[in-house]
Phi, psi and omega in degrees: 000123185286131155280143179276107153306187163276336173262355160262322196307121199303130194250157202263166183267165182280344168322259216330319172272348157292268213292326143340317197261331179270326137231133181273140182274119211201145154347156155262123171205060168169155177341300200291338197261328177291310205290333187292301175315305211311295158283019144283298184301350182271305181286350151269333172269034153251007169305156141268112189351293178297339161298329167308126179257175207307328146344292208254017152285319197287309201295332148325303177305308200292296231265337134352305165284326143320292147347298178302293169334275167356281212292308177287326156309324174215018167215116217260086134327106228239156181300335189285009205285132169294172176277349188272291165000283183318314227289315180320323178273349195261328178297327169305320196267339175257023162064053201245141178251189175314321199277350199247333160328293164337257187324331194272338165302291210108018196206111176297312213266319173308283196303338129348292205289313180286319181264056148214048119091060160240340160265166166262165172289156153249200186284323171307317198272000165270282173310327141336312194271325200306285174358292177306279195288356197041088187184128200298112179317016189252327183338311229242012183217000000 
């Protein structure tokens, strides 16, 4: 059985351990620790991808998944639910205005329009939101 030195071991970007320290990534288990997760995890994906280094890509993916638990544990989407309905609930619960809507579409004036129902998502910006939210692109359409 081989051992992991100290010189093969992967060393981490110091990103990764400044958002450690501000959430550690663990369950989430309760409102103040989502909401807590919620903006951590908001001010990097509203980043643009390439600007993230690796760091602070791995600490997303990680704390996304948390979140994502959370989110399927206490906050239950029923078939009747509209896609605006979802969308409105899903920006809410991960603490997005209209302008961060925006930015995740490509479009200020689309995320307007949809959300106060005067456009449908289309299928691009359903999948684009799918993405964002990890939730299946049929949600929003």
């Amino acid at each position: 059985m081989s051992r992991i030195t100290s010189k093969s071991r992967l060393k981490e970007p110091d990103s990764y351990f400044e958002l450690i320290r501000r959430f550690p990534l663990r369950p989430i288990r309760d409102e103040h620790e989502y909401d807590a997760a919620v903006a951590v995890m908001n001010a990097l994906a509203v980043r643009d991808e390439e600007s993230l280094d690796r760091g602070e890509k791995d600490y997303l993916d990680a704390i996304s998944t948390f979140v994502e638990v959370y989110d399927a544990q206490n906050f239950k989407l029923t078939d009747a639910v509209t896609p605006l309905a979802a969308l409105k609930h899903l920006m809410e619960a991960h603490g997005m205005s209209i302008a961060d809507l925006g930015r995740v579409i490509d479009s200020q004036s689309a995320a307007s329009m949809v959300f106060n129902g005067k456009r449908a998502i289309s299928k691009s910006q359903a999948k684009t939101l799918a993405g964002r939210f990890n939730v299946d692109a049929g949600l929003f359409l």
